[in-house]
PyMOL Python script that loads the backbone (N, CA, C, O; Angstrom):
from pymol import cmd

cmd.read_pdbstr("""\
ATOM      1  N   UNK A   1     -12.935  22.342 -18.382  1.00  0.00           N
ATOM      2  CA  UNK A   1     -12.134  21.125 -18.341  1.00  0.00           C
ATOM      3  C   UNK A   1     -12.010  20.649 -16.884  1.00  0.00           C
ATOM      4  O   UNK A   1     -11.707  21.493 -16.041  1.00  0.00           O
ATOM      5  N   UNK A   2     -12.187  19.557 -16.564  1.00  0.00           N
ATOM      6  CA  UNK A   2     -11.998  19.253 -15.043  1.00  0.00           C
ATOM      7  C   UNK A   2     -10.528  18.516 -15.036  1.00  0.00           C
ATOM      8  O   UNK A   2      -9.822  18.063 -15.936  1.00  0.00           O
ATOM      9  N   UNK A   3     -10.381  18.610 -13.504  1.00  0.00           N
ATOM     10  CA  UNK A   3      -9.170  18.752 -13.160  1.00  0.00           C
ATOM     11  C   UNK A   3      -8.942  17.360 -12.761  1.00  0.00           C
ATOM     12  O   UNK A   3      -9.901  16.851 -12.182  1.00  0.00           O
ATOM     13  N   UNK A   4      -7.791  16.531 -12.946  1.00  0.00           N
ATOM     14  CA  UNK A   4      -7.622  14.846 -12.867  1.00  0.00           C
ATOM     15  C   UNK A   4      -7.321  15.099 -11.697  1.00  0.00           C
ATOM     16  O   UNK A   4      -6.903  16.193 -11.318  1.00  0.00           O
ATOM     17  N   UNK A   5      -7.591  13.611 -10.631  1.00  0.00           N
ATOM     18  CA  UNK A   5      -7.162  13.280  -9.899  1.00  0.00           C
ATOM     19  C   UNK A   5      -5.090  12.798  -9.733  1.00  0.00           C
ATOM     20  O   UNK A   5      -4.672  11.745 -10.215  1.00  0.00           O
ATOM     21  N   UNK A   6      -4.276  13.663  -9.097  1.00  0.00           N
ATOM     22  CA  UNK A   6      -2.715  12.910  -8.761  1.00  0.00           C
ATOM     23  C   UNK A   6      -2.991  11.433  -8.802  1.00  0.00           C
ATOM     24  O   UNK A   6      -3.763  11.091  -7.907  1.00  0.00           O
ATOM     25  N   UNK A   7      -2.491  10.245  -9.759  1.00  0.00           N
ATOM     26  CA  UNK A   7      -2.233   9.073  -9.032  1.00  0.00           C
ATOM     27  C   UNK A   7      -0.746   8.685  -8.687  1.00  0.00           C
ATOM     28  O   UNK A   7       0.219   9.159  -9.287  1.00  0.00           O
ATOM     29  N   UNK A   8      -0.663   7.799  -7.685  1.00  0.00           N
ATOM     30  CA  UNK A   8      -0.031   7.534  -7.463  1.00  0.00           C
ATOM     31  C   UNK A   8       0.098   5.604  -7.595  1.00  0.00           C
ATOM     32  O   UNK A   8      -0.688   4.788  -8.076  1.00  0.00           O
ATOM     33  N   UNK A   9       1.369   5.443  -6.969  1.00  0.00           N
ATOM     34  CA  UNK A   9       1.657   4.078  -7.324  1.00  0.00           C
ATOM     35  C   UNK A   9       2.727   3.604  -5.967  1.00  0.00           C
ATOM     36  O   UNK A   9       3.814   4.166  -5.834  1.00  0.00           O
ATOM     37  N   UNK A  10       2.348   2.713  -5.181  1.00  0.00           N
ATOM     38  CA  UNK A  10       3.164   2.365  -4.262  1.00  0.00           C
ATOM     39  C   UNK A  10       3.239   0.929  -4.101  1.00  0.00           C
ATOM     40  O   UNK A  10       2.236   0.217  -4.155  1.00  0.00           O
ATOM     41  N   UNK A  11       4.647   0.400  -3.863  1.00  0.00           N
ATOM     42  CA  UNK A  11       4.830  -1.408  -3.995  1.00  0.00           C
ATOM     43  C   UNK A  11       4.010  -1.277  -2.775  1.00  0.00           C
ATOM     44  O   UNK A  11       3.658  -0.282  -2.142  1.00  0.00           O
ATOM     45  N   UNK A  12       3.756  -2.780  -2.579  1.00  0.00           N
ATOM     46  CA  UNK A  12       2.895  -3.350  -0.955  1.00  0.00           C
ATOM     47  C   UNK A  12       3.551  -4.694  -0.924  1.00  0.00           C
ATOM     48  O   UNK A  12       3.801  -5.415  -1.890  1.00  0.00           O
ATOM     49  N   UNK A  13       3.838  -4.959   0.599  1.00  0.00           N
ATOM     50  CA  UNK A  13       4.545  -6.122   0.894  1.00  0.00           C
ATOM     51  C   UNK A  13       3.089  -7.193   1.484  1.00  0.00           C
ATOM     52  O   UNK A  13       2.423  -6.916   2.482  1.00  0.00           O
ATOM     53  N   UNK A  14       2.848  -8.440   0.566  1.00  0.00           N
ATOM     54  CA  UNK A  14       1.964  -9.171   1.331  1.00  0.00           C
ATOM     55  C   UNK A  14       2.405 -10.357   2.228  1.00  0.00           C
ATOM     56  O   UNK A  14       2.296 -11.475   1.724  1.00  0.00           O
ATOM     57  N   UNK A  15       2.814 -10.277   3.293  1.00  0.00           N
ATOM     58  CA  UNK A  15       3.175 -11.201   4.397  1.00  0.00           C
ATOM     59  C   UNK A  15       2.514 -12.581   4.727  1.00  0.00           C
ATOM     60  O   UNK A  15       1.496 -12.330   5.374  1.00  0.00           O
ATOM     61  N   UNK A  16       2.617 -13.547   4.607  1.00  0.00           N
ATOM     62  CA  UNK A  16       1.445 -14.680   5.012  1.00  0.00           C
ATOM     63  C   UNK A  16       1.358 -14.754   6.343  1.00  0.00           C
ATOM     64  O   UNK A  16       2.402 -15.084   6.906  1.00  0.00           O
ATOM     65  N   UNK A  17       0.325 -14.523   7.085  1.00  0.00           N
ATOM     66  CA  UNK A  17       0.304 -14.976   8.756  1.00  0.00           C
ATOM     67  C   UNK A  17       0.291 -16.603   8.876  1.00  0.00           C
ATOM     68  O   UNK A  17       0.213 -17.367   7.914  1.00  0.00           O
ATOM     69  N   UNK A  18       0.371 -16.931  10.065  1.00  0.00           N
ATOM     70  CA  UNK A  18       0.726 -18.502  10.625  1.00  0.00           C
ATOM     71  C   UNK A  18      -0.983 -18.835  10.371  1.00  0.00           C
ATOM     72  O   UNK A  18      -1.418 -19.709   9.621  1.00  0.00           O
ATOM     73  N   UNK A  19      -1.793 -17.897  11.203  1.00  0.00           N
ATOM     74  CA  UNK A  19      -2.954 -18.451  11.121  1.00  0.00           C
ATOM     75  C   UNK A  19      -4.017 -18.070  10.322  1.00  0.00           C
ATOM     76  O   UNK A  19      -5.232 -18.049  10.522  1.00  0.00           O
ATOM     77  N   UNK A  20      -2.888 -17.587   8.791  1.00  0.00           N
ATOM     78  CA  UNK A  20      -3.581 -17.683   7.916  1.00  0.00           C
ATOM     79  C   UNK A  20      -4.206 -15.950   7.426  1.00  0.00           C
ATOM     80  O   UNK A  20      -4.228 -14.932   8.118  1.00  0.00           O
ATOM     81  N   UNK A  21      -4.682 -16.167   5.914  1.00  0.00           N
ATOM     82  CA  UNK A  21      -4.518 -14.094   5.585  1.00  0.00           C
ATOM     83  C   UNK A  21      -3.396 -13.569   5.601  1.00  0.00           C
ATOM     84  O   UNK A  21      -2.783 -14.191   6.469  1.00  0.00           O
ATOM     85  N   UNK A  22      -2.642 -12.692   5.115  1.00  0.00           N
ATOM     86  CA  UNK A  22      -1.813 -11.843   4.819  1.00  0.00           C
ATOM     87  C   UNK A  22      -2.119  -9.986   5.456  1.00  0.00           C
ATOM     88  O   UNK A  22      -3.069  -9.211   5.346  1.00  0.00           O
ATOM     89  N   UNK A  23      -0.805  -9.905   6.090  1.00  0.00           N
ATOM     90  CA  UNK A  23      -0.750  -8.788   6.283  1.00  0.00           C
ATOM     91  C   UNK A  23       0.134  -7.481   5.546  1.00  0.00           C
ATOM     92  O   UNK A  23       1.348  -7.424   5.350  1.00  0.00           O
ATOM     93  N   UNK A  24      -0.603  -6.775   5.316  1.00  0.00           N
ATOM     94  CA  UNK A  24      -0.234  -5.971   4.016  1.00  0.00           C
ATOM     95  C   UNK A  24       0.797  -4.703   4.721  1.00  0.00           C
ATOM     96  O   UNK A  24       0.329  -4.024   5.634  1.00  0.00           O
ATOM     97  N   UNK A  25       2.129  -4.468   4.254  1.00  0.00           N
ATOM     98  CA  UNK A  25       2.872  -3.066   4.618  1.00  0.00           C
ATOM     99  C   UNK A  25       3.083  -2.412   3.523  1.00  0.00           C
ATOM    100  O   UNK A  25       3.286  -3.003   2.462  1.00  0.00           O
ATOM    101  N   UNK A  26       3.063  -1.092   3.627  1.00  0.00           N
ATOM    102  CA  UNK A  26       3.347  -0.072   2.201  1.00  0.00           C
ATOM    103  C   UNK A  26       5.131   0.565   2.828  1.00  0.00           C
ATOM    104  O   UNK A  26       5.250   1.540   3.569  1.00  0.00           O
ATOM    105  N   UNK A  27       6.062  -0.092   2.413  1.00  0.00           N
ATOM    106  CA  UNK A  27       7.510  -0.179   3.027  1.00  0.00           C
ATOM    107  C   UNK A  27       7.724   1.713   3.017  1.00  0.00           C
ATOM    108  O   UNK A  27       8.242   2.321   3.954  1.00  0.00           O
ATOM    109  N   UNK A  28       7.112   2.476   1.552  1.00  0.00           N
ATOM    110  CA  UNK A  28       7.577   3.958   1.481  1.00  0.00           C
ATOM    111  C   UNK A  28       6.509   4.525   2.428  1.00  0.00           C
ATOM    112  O   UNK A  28       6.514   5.727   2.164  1.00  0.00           O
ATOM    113  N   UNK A  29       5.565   4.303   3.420  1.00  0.00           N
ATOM    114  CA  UNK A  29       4.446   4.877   4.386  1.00  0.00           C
ATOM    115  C   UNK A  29       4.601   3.945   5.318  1.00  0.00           C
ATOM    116  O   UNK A  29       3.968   2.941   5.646  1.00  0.00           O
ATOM    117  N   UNK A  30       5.792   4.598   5.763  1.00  0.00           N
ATOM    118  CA  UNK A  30       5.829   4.136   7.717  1.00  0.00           C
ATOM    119  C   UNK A  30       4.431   4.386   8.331  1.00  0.00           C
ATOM    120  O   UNK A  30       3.877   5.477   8.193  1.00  0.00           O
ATOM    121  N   UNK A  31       3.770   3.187   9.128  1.00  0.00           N
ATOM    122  CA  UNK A  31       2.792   3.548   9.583  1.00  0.00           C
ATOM    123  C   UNK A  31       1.637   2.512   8.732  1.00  0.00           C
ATOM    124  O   UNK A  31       1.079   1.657   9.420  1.00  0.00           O
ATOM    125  N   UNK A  32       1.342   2.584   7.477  1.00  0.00           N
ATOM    126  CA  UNK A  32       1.058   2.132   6.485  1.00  0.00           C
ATOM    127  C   UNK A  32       0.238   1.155   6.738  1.00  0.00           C
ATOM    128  O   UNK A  32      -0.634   1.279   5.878  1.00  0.00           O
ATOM    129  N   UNK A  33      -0.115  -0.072   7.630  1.00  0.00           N
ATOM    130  CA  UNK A  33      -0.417  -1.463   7.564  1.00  0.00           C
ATOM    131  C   UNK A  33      -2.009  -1.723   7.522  1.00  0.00           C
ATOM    132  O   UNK A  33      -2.952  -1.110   8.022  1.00  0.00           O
ATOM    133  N   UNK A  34      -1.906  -3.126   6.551  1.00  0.00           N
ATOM    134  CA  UNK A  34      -3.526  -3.459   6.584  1.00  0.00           C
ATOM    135  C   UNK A  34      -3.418  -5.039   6.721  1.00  0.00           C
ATOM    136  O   UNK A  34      -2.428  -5.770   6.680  1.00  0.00           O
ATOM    137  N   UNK A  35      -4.904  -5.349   6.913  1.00  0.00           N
ATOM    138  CA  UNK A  35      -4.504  -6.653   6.713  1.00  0.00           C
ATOM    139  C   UNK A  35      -5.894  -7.227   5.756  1.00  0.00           C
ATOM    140  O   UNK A  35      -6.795  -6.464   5.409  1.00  0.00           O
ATOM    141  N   UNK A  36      -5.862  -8.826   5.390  1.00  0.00           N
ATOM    142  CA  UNK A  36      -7.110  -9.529   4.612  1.00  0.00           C
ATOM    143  C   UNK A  36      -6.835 -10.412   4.712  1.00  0.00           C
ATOM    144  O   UNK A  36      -5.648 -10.702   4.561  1.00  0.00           O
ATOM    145  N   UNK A  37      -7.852 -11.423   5.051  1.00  0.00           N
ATOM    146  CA  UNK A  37      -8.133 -12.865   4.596  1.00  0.00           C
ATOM    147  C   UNK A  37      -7.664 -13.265   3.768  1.00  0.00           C
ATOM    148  O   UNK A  37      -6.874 -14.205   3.863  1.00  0.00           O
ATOM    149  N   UNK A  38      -8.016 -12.630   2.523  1.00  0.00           N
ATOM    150  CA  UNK A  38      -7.465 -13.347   1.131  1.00  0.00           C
ATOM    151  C   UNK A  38      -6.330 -12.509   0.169  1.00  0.00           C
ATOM    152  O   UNK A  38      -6.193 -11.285   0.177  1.00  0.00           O
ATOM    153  N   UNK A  39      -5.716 -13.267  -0.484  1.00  0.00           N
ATOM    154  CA  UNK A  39      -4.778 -12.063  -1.515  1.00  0.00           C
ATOM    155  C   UNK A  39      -5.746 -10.624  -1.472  1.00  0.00           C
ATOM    156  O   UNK A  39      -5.538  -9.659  -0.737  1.00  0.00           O
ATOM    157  N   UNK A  40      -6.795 -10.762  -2.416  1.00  0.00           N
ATOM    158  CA  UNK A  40      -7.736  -9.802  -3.025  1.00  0.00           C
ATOM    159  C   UNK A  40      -8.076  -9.047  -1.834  1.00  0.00           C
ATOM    160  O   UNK A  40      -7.997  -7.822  -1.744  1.00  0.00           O
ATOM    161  N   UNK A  41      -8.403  -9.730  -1.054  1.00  0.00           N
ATOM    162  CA  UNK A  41      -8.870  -8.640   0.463  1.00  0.00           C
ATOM    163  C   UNK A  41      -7.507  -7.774   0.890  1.00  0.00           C
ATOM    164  O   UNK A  41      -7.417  -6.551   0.988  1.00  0.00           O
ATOM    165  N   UNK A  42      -6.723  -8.539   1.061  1.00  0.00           N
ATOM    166  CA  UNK A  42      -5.634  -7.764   1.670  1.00  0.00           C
ATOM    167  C   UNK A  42      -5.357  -6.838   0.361  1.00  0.00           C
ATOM    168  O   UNK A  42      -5.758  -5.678   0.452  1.00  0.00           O
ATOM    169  N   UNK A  43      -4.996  -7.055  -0.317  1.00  0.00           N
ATOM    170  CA  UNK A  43      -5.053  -6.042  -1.686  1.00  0.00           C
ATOM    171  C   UNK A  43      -5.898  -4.566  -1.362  1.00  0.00           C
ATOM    172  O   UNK A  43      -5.604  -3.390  -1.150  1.00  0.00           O
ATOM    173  N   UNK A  44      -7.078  -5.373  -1.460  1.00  0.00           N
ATOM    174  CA  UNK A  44      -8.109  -3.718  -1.287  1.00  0.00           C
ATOM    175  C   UNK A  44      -8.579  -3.212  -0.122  1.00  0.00           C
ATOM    176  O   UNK A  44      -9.409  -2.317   0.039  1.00  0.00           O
ATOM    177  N   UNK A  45      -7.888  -3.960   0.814  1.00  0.00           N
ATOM    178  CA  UNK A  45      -7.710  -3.010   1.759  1.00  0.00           C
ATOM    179  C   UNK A  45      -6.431  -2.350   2.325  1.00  0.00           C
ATOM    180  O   UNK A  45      -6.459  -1.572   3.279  1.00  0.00           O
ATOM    181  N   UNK A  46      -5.150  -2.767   1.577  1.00  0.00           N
ATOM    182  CA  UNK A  46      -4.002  -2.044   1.370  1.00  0.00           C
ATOM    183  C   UNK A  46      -4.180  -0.626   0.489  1.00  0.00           C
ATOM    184  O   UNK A  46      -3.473   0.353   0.727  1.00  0.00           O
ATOM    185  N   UNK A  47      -4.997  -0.631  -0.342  1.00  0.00           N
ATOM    186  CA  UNK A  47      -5.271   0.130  -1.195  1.00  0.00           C
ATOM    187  C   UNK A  47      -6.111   0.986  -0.615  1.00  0.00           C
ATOM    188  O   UNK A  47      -6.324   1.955  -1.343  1.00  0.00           O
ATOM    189  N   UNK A  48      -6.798   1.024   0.633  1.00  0.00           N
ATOM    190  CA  UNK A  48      -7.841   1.674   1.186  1.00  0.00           C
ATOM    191  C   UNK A  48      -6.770   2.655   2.337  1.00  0.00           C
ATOM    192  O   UNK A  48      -6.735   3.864   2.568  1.00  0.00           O
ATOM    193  N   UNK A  49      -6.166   1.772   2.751  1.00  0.00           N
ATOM    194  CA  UNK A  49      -5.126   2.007   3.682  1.00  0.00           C
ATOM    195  C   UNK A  49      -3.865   3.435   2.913  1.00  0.00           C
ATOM    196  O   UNK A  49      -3.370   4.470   3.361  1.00  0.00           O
ATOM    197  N   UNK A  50      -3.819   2.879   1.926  1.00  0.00           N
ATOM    198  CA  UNK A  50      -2.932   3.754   1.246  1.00  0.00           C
ATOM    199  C   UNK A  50      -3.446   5.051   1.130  1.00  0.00           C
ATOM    200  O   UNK A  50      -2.696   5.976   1.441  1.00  0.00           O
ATOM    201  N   UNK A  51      -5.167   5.428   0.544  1.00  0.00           N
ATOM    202  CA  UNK A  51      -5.680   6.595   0.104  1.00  0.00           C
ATOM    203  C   UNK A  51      -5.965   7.049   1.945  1.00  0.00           C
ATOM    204  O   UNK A  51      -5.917   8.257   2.180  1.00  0.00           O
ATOM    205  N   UNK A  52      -6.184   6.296   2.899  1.00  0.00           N
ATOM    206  CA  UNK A  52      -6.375   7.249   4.107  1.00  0.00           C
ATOM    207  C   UNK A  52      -5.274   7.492   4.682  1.00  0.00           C
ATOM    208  O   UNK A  52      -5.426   8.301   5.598  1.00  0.00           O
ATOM    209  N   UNK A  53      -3.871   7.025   4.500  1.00  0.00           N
ATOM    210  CA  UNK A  53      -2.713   7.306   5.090  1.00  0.00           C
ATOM    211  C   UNK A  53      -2.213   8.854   4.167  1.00  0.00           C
ATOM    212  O   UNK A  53      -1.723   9.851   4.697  1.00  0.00           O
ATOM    213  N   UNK A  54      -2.530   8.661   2.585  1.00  0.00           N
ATOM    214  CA  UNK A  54      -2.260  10.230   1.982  1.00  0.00           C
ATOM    215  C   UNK A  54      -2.978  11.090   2.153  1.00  0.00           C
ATOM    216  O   UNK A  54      -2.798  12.179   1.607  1.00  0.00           O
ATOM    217  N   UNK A  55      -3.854  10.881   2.846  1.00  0.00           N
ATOM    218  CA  UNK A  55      -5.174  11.789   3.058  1.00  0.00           C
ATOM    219  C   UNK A  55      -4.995  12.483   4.482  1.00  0.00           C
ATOM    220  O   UNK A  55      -5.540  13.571   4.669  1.00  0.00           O
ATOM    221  N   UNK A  56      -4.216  11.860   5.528  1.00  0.00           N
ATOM    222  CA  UNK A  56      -4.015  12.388   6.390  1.00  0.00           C
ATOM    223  C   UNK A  56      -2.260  12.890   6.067  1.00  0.00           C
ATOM    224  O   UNK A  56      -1.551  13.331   6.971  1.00  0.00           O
ATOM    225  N   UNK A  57      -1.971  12.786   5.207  1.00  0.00           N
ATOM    226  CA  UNK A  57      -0.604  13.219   5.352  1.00  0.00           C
ATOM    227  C   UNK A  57      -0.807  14.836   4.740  1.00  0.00           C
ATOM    228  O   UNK A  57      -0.138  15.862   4.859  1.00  0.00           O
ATOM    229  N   UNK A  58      -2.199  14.468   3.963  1.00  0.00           N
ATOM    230  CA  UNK A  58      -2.323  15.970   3.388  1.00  0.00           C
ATOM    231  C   UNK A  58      -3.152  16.894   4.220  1.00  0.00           C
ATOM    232  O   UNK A  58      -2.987  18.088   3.969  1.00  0.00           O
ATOM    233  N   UNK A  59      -3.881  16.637   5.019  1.00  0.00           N
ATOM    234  CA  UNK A  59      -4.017  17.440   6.143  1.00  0.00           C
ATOM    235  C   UNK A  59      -3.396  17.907   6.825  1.00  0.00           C
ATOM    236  O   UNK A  59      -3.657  18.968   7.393  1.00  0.00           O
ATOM    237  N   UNK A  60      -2.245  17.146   6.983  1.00  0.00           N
ATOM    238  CA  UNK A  60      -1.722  18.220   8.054  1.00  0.00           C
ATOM    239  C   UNK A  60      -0.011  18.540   7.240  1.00  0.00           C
ATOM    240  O   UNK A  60       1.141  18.420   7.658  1.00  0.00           O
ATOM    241  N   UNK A  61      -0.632  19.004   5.865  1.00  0.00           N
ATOM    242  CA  UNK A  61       0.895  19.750   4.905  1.00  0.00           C
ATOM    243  C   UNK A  61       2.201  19.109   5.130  1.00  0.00           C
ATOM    244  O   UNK A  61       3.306  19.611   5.337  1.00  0.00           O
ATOM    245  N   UNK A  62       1.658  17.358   5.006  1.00  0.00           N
ATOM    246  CA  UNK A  62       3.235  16.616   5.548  1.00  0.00           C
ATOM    247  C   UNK A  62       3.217  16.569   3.444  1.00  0.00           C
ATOM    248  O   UNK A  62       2.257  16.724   2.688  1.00  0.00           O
ATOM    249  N   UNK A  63       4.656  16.302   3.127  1.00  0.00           N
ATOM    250  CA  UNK A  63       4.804  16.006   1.982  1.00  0.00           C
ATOM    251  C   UNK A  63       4.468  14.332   1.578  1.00  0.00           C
ATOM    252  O   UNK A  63       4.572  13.458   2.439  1.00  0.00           O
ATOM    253  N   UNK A  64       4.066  14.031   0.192  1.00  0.00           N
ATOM    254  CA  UNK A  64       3.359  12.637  -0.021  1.00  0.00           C
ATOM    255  C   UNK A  64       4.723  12.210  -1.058  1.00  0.00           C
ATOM    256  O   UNK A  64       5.116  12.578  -2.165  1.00  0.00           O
ATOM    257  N   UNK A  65       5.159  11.270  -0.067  1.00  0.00           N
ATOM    258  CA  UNK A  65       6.333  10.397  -0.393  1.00  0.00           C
ATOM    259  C   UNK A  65       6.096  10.039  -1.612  1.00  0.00           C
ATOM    260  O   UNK A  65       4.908   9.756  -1.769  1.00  0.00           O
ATOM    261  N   UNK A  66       6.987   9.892  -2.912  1.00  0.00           N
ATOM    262  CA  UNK A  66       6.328   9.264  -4.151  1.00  0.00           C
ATOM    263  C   UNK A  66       7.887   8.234  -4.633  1.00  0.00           C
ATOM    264  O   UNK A  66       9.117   8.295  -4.635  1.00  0.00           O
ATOM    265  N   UNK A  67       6.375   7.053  -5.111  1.00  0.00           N
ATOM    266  CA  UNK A  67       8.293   5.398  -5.524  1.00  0.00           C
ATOM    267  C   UNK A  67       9.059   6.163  -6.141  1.00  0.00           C
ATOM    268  O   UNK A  67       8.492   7.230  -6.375  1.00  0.00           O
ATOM    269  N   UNK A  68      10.781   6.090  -6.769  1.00  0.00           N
ATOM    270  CA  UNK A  68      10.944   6.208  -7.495  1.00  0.00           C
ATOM    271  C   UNK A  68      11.501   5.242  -8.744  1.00  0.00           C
ATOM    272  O   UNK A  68      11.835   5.616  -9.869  1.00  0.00           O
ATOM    273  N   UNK A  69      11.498   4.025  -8.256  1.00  0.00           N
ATOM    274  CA  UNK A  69      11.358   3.140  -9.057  1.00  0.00           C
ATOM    275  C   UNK A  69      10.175   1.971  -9.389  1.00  0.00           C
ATOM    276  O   UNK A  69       9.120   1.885  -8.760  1.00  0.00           O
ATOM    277  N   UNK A  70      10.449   1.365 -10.159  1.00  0.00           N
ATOM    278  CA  UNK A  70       9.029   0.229 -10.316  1.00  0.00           C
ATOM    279  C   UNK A  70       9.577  -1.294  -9.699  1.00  0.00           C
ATOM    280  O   UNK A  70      10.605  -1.877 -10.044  1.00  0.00           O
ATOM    281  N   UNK A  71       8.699  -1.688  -8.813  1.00  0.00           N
ATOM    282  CA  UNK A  71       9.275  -3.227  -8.167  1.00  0.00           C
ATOM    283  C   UNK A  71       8.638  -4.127  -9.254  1.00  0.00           C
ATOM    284  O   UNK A  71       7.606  -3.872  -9.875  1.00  0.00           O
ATOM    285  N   UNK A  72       9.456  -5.270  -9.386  1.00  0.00           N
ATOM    286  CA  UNK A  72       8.971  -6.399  -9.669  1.00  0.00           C
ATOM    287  C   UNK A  72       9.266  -7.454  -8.858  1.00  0.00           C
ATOM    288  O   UNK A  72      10.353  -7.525  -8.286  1.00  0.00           O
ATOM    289  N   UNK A  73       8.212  -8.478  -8.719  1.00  0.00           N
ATOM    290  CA  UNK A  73       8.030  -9.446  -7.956  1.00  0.00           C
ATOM    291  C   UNK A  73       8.878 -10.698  -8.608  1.00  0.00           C
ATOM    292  O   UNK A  73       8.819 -11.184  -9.738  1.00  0.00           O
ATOM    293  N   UNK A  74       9.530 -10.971  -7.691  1.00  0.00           N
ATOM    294  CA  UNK A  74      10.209 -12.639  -8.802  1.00  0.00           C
ATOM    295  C   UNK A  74      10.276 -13.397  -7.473  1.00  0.00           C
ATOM    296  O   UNK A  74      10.641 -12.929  -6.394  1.00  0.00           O
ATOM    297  N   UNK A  75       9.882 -14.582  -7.715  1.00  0.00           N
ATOM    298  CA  UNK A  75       9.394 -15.973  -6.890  1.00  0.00           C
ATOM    299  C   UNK A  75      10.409 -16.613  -7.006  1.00  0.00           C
ATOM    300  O   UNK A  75      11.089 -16.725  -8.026  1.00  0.00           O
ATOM    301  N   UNK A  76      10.679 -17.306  -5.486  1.00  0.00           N
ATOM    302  CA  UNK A  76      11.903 -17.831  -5.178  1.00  0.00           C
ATOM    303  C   UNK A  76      11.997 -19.526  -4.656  1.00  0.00           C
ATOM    304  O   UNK A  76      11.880 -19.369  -3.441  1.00  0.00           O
ATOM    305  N   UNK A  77      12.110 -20.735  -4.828  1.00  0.00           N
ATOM    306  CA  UNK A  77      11.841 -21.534  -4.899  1.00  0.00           C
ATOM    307  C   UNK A  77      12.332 -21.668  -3.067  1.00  0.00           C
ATOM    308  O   UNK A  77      13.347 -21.086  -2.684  1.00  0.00           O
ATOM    309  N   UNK A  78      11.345 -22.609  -1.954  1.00  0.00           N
ATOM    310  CA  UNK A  78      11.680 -22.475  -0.604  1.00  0.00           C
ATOM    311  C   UNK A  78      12.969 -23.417  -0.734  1.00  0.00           C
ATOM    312  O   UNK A  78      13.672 -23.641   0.252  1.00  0.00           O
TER     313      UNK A  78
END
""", "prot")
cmd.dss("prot")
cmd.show_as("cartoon", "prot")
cmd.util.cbc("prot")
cmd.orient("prot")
């Protein structure tokens, strides 16, 4: 039987820059930041960002912070 991969699940804050693209923070991984051109870019490379930030947390036997609740997004009229 092989053995599953841990997933995990972490909110991501997407920021709009002035000059445009979004910069991505993972608020529970201080340290955390990515950025992209587009939603989708910044997305997967938040997501890239996320697996090398747990990857070094597990090298060196730091514990891997986990949400304990689920965010939802609700849109706010400016």
């Amino acid at each position: 039987m092989r053995k599953r991969k841990k997933e995990y699940s972490y909110q991501i804050n997407l920021i709009p820059d002035e000059e445009g693209g979004y910069t991505v923070v993972v608020p529970l991984l201080p340290g955390c930041v990515s950025y992209g051109g587009t939603i989708e870019e910044a997305t997967a490379n938040g997501r890239e960002a996320i697996q090398l930030h747990l990857e070094n947390l597990a090298a060196h036997d730091e514990p891997i912070p986990l949400e304990n609740s689920s965010a939802t997004a609700i849109e706010m009229p400016r």
